[in-house]
TIMARTI-684879 format. One record per atom (N, C-alpha, C, O): residue in one letter; atom name; x, y, z. Coordinates in steps of 0.1 Angstrom, whole numbers, plus 5000, padded with zeros to 4 digits. Layout:
BEGIN
SITE; code; site; xx; yy; zz
SITE; a; CA; X; Y; Z
...
***
This chain:
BEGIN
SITE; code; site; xx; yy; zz
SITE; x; N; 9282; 6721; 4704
SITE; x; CA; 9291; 6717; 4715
SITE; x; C; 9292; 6702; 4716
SITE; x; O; 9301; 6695; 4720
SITE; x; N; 9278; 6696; 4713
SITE; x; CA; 9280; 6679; 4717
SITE; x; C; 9287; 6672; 4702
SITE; x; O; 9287; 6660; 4703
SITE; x; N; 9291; 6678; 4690
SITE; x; CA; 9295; 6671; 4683
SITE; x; C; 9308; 6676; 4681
SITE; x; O; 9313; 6674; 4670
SITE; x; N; 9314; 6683; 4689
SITE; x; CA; 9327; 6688; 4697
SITE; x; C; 9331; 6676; 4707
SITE; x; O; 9340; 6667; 4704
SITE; x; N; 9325; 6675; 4716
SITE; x; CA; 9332; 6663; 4723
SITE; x; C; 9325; 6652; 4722
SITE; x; O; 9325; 6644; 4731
SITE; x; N; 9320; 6650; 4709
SITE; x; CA; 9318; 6632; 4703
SITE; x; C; 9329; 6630; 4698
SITE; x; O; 9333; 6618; 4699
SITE; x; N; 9340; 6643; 4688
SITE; x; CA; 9351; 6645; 4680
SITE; x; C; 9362; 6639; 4690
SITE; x; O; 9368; 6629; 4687
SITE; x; N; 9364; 6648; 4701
SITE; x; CA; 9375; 6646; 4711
SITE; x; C; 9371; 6628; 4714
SITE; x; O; 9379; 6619; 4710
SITE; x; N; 9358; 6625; 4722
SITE; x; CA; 9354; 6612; 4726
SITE; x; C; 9364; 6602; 4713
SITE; x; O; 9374; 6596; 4715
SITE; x; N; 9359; 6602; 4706
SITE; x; CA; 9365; 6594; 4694
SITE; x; C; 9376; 6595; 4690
SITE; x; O; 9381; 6585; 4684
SITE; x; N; 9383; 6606; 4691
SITE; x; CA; 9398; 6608; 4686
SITE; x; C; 9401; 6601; 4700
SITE; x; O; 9405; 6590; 4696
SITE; x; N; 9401; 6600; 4715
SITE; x; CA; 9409; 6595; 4723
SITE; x; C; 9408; 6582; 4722
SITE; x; O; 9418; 6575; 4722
SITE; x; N; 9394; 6576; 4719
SITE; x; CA; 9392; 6563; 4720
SITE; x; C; 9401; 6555; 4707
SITE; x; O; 9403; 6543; 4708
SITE; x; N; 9407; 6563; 4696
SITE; x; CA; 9416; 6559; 4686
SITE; x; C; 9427; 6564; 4692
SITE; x; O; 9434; 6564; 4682
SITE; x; N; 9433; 6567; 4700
SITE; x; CA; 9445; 6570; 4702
SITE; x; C; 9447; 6561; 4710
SITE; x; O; 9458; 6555; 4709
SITE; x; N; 9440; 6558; 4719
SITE; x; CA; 9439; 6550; 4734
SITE; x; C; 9442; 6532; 4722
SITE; x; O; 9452; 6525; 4724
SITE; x; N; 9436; 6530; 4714
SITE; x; CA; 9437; 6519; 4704
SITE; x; C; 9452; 6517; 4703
SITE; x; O; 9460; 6509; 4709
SITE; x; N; 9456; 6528; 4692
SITE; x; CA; 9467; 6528; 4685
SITE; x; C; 9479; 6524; 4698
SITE; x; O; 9486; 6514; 4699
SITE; x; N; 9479; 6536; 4709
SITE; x; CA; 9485; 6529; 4717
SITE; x; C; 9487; 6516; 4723
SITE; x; O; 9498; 6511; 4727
SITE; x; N; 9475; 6510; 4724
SITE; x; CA; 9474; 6496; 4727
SITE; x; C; 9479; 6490; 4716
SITE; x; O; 9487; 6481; 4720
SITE; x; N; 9478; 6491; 4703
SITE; x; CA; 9484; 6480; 4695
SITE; x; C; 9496; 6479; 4691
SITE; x; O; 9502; 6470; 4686
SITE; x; N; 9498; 6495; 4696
SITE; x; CA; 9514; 6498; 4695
SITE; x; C; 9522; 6486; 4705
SITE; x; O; 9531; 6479; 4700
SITE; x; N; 9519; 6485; 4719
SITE; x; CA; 9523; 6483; 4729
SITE; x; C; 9522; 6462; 4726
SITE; x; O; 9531; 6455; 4722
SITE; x; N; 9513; 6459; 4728
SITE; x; CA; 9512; 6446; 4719
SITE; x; C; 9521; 6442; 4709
SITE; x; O; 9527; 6431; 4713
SITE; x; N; 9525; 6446; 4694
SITE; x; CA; 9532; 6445; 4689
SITE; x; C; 9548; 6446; 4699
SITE; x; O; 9556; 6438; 4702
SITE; x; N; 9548; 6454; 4700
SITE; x; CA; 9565; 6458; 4714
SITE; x; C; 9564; 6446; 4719
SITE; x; O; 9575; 6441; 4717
SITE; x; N; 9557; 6440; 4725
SITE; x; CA; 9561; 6427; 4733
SITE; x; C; 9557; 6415; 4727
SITE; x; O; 9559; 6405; 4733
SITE; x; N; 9552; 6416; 4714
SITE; x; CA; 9555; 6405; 4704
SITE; x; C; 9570; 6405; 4702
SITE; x; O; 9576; 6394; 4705
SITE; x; N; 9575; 6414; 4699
SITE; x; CA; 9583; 6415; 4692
SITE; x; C; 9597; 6414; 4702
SITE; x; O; 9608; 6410; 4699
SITE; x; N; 9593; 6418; 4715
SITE; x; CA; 9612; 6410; 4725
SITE; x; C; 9603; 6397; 4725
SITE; x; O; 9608; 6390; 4717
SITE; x; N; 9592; 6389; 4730
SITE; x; CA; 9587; 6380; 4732
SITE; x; C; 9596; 6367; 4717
SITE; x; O; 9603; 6357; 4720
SITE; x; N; 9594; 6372; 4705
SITE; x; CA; 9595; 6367; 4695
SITE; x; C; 9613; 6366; 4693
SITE; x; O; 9616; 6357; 4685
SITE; x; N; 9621; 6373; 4698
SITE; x; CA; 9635; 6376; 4702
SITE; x; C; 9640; 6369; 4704
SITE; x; O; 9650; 6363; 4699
SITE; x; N; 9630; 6365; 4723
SITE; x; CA; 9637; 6358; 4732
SITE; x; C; 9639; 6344; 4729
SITE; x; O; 9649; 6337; 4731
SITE; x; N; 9622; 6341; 4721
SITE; x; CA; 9619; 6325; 4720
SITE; x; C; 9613; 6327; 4708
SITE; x; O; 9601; 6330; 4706
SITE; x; N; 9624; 6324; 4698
SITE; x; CA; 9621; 6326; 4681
SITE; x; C; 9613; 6310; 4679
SITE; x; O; 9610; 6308; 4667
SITE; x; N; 9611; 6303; 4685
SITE; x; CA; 9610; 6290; 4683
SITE; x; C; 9592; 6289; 4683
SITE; x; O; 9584; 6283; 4677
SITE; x; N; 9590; 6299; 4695
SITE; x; CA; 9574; 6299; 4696
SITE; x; C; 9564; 6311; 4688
SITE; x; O; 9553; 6314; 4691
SITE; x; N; 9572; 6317; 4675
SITE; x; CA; 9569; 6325; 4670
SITE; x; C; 9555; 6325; 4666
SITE; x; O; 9547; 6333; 4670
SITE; x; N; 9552; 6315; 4658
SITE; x; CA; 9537; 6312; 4655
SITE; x; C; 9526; 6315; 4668
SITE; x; O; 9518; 6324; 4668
SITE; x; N; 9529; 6305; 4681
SITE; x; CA; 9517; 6309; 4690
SITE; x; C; 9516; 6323; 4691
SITE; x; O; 9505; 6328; 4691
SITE; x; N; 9529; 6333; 4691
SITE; x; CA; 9528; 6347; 4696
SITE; x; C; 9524; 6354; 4686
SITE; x; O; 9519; 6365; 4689
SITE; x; N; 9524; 6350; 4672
SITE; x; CA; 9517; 6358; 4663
SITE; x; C; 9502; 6354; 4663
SITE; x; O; 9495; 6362; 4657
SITE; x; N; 9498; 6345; 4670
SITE; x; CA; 9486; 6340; 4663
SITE; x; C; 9481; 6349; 4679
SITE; x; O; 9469; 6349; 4679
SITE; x; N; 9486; 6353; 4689
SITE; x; CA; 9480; 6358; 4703
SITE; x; C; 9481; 6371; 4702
SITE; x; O; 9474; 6378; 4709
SITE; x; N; 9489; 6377; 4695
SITE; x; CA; 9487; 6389; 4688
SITE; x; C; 9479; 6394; 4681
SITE; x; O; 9477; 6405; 4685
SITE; x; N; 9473; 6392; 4673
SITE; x; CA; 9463; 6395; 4656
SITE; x; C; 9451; 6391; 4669
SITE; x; O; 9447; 6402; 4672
SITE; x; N; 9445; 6381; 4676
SITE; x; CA; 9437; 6383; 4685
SITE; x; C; 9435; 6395; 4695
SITE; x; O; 9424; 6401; 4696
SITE; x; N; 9446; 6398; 4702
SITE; x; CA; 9446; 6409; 4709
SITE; x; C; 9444; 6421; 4699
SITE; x; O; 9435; 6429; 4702
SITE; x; N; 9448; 6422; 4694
SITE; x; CA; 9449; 6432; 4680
SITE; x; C; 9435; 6434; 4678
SITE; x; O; 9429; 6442; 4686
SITE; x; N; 9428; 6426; 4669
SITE; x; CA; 9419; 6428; 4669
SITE; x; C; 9405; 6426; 4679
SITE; x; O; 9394; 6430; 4675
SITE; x; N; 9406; 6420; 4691
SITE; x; CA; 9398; 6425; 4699
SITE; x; C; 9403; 6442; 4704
SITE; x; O; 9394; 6447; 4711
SITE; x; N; 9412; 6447; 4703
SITE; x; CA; 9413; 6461; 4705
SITE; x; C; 9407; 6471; 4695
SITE; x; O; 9401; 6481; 4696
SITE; x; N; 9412; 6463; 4687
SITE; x; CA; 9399; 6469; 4674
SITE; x; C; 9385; 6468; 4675
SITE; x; O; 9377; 6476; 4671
SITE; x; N; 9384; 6459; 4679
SITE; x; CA; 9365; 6460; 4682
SITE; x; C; 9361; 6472; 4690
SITE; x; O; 9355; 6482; 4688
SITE; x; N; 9367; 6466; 4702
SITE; x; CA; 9363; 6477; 4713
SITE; x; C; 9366; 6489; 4712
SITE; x; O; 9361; 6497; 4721
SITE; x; N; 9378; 6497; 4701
SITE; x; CA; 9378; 6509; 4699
SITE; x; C; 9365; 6515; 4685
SITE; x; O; 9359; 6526; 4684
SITE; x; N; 9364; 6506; 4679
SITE; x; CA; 9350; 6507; 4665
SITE; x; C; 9339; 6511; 4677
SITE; x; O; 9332; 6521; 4675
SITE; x; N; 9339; 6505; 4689
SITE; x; CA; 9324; 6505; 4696
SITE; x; C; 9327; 6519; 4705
SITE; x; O; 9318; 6527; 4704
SITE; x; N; 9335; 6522; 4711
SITE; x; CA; 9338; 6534; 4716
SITE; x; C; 9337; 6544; 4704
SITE; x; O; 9326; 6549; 4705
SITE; x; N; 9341; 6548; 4697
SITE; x; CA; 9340; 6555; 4686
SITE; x; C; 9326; 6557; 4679
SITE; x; O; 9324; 6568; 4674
SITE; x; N; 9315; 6549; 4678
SITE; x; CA; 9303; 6545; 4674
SITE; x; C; 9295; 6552; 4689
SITE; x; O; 9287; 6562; 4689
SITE; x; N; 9298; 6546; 4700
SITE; x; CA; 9290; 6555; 4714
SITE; x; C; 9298; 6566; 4712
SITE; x; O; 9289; 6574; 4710
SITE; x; N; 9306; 6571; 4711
SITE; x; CA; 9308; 6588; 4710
SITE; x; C; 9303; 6599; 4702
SITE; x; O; 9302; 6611; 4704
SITE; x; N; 9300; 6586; 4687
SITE; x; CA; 9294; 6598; 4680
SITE; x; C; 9276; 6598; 4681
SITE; x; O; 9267; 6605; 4676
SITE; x; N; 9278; 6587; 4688
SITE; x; CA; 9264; 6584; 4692
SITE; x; C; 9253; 6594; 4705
SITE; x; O; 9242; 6599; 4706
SITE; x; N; 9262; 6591; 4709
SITE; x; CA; 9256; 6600; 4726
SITE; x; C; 9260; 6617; 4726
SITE; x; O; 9257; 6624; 4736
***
């Protein structure tokens, strides 16, 4: 039963991710629209966000199959 909901624990904490970087990209991307001129800062504040969401879903995922 507990490597049943380490399974669930980890699948949401990747979904909960994906969503997040889904959602990030989406406002890159009217952000990048509106003001094509500042494209670079918004890409470069993107792939940061990006990947700090990626960390913290690796570490959620690692405590789930952990505990």
């Amino acid at each position: 039963m507990t490597g049943t909901l380490a399974a669930v624990g980890a699948g949401l904490a990747v979904i909960g991710a994906g969503i997040g970087i889904g959602n990030i990209g989406k406002g890159a991307m009217d952000a990048i629209a509106r003001q094509p001129e500042a494209t670079s800062k918004i890409q470069t504040a993107m792939i940061i966000a990006a990947a700090l969401i990626e960390g913290v879903a690796l570490f959620a995922v690692v405590v789930a199959l952990i505990a």
